[in-house]
MIDRENNU-196065 format. One record per residue (C-alpha): residue in one letter; x, y, z. Coordinates in nm, 4 decimals. Layout:
<rs>
r code:A; east:X; north:Y; up:Z $
...
</rs>
This chain:
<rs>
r code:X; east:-1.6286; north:0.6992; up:-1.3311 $
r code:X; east:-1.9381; north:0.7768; up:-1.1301 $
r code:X; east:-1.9377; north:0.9622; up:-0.8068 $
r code:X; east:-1.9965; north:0.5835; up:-0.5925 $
r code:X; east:-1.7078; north:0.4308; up:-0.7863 $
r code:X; east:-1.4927; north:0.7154; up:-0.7198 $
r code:X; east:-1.5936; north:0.7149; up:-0.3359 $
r code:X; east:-1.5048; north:0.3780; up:-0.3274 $
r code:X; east:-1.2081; north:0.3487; up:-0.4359 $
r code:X; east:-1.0986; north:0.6355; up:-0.2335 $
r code:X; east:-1.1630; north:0.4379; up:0.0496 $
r code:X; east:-0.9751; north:0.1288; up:-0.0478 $
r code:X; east:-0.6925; north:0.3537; up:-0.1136 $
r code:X; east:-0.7311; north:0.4736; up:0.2493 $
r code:X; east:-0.7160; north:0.1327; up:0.3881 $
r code:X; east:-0.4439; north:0.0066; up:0.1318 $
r code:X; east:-0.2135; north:0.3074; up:0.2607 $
r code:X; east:-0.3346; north:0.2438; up:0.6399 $
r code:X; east:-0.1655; north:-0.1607; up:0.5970 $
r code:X; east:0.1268; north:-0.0030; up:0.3847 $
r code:X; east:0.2088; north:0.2040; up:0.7019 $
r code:X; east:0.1417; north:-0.0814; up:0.9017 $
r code:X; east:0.3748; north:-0.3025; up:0.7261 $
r code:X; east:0.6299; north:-0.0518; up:0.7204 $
r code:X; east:0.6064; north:-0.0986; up:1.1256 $
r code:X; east:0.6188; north:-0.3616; up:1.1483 $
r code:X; east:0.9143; north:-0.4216; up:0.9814 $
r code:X; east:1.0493; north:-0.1415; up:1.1340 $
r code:X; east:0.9956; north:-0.3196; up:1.4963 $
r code:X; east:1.1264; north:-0.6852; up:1.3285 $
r code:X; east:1.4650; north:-0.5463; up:1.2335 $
r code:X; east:1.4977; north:-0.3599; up:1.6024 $
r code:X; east:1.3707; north:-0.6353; up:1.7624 $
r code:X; east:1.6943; north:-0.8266; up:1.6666 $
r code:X; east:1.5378; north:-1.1471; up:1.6120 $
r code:X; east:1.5476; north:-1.1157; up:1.2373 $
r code:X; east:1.3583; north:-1.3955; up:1.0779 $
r code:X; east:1.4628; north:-1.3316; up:0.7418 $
r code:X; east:1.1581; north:-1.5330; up:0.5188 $
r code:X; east:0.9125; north:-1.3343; up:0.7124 $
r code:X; east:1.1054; north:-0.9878; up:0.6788 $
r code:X; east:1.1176; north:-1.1040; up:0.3391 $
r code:X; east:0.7365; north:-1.1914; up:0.3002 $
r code:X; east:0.6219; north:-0.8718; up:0.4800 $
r code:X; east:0.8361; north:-0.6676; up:0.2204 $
r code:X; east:0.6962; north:-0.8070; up:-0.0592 $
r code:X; east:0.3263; north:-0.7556; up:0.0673 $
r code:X; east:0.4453; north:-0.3655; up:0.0996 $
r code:X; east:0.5679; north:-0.3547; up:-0.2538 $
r code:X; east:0.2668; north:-0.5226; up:-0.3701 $
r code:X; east:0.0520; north:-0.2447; up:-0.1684 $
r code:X; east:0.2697; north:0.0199; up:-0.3185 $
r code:X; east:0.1764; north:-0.0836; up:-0.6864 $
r code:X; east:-0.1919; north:-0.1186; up:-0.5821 $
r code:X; east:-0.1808; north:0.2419; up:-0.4348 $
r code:X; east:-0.0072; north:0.3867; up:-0.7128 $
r code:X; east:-0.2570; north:0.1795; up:-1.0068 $
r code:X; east:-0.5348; north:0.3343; up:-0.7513 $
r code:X; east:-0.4159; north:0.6910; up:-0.7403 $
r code:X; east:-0.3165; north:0.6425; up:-1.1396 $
r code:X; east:-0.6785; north:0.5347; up:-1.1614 $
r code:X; east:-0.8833; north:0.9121; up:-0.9870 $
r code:X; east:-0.6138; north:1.1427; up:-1.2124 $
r code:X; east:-0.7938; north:1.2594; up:-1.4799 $
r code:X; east:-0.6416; north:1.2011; up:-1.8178 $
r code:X; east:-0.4988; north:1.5448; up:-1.9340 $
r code:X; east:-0.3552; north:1.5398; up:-2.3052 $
r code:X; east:-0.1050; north:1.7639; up:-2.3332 $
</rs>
């Protein structure tokens, strides 16, 4: 992986953590709120897991392979 490739996906795992957070409150501030609309509690969930298993393929991704 070249230095550019590396940079860049450094910074889409910055912004993929920034929405992650931003999800989480959100959804966070749904539940408080009280008016629970459960298929968009439901939808903004699964966009977080989704973000989760980007950002974990992503960090997976600059870890370099170490054989033990």
């Amino acid at each position: 992986m070249t230095e550019a490739e590396e940079q860049a996906l450094r910074a889409r795992l910055t912004e993929l953590a920034q929405e992650h957070r931003d999800l989480d409150a959100a959804i966070a501030a749904l539940v408080q709120s009280g008016a629970h609309d459960q298929i968009q509690l439901s939808r903004l969930k699964k966009r977080k897991l989704q973000l989760k298993d980007q950002i974990a393929k992503m960090e997976d991704a600059l870890l370099p392979d170490i054989i033990a």
